[in-house]
N, C-alpha and C positions, 0 to 999 in steps of 0.2 A: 578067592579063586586064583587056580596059577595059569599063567598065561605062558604057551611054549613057543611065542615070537619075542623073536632077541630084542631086547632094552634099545630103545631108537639110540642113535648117536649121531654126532655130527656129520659124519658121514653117509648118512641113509637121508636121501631126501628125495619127494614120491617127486616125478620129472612127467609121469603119465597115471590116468583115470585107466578104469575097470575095463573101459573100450578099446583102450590105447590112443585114444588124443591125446596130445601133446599139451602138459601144461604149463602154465607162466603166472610164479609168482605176482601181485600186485601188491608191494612193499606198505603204500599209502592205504591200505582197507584193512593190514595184517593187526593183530592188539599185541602188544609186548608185553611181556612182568618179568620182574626181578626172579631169577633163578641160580642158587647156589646149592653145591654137594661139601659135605665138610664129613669128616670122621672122625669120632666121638670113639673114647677109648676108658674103658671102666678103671676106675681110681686104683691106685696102685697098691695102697693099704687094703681095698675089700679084692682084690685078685690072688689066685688060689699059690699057695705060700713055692718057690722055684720057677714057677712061671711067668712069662711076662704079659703083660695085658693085653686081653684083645679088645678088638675096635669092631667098629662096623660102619658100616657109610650111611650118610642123616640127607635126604633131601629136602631143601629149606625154598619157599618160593614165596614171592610178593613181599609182603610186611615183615615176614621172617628171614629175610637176606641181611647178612652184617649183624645178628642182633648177637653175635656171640664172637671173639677173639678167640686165636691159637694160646691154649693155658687157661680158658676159663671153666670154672665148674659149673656143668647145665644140668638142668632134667628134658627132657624131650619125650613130649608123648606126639604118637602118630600108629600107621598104620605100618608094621610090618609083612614086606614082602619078598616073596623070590621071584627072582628073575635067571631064566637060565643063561649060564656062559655064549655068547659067541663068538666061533673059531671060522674066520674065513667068513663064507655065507649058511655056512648052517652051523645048529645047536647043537652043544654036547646034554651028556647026561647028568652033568650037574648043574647046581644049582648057588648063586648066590644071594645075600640078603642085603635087603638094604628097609634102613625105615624111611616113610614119606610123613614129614614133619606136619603136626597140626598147631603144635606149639610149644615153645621155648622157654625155660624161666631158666634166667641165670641165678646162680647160687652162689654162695658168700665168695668171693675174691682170695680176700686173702683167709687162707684155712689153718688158723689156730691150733695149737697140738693141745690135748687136753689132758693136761698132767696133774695127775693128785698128789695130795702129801704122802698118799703111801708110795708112790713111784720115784719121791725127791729122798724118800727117807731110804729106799732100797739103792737107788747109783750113790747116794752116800754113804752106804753101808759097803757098797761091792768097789768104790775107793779106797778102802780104808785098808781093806783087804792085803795083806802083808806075803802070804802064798803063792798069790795070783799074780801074775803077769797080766795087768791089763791090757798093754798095747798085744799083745800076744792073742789074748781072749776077742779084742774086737776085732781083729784083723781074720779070727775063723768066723766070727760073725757074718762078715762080710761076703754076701751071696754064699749062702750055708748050700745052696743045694751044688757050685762047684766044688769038686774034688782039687789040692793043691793050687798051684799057682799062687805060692803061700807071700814071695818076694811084690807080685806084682799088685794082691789084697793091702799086704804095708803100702805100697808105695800111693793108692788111691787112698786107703783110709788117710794117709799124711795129708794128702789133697782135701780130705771132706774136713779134716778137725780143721787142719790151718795151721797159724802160727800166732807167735806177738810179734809187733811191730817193733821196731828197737831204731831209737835216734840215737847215734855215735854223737860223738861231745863237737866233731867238727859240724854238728847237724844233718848229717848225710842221714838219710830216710834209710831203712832195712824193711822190706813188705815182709807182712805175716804171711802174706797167701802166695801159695806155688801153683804152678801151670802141670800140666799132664799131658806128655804124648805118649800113647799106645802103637806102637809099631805091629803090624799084628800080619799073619799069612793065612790071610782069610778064617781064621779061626772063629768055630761057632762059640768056644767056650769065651774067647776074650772078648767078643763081640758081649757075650751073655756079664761080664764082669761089667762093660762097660754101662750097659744102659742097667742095671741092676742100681 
């Protein structure tokens, strides 16, 4: 059933009955339960290949409050609903979704990549590779569906491979890994390299 009254919010609270008496909370007779909103975002390996993941907002209440961290992998079954936007005191003509959580099962933590020997036999077959410019090849790799921006694809893939570490004889440490700052002018496309 869709219901075309706007989603209560902290702000709406009834202050008068149908008659217009005036009412007064009684804090001591009210019952409390745990309520949280969290937004769940489909895994980035099954999301549709240039795009970036959509989400959707999960409402979690009582026993299902806390039962999941920012980064962990869930399944959530519940009831999906729309509820319409509102703007001011009245409803637009759209609609959003949200699910109302019945329950929560968190799923493996840390997520293993599942590589076969035909997969270790193919990147060491595409090493060996004498024609190819690798570092050249993974750097188009990188977010295939931007055009160009060929300087700034090297300079993250540097960031994601890393380095080796290197101890100088007087022992002074050298870090493998580099930092990355994106200077950007509100650009949707570096914005898109970045979370990519």
């Amino acid at each position: 059933m869709t219901s075309y009254d706007p989603f209560p919010s902290s702000a709406i609270y009834p202050t008068k009955d149908d008659d217009g008496n005036l009412l007064e909370t009684e804090y001591g007779l009210c019952a409390y339960k745990d309520h949280q909103t969290v937004s769940i975002q489909e895994m980035p390996e099954k999301s549709p290949a240039g795009q970036l993941p959509r989400s959707v907002d999960i409402v979690l209440d009582n026993d299902l409050v806390d039962k999941c961290k920012p980064g962990d992998r869930v399944q959530v079954v519940g009831i999906y609903r729309c509820l319409p936007n509102k703007q001011g005191a009245f409803t637009s003509g759209t609609f959003r979704t949200i699910l109302l959580a019945n329950n929560v099962i968190l799923m493996n933590k840390e997520v293993s990549p599942q590589i076969s020997t035909d997969d270790v036999h193919k990147c060491k077959k595409f090493s060996k590779q004498k024609n190819v410019d690798v570092f050249e090849m993974l750097a188009k790799s990188l977010a295939p569906s931007i055009h160009g921006h060929e300087y700034i694809k090297k300079a993250l893939l540097c960031m994601l491979l890393g380095g080796v570490e290197k101890v100088l004889p007087n022992g002074t440490r050298l870090r493998g890994l580099t930092h990355s700052h994106t200077h950007q002018n509100h650009s949707a496309t570096l914005h898109k390299i970045g979370v990519w």
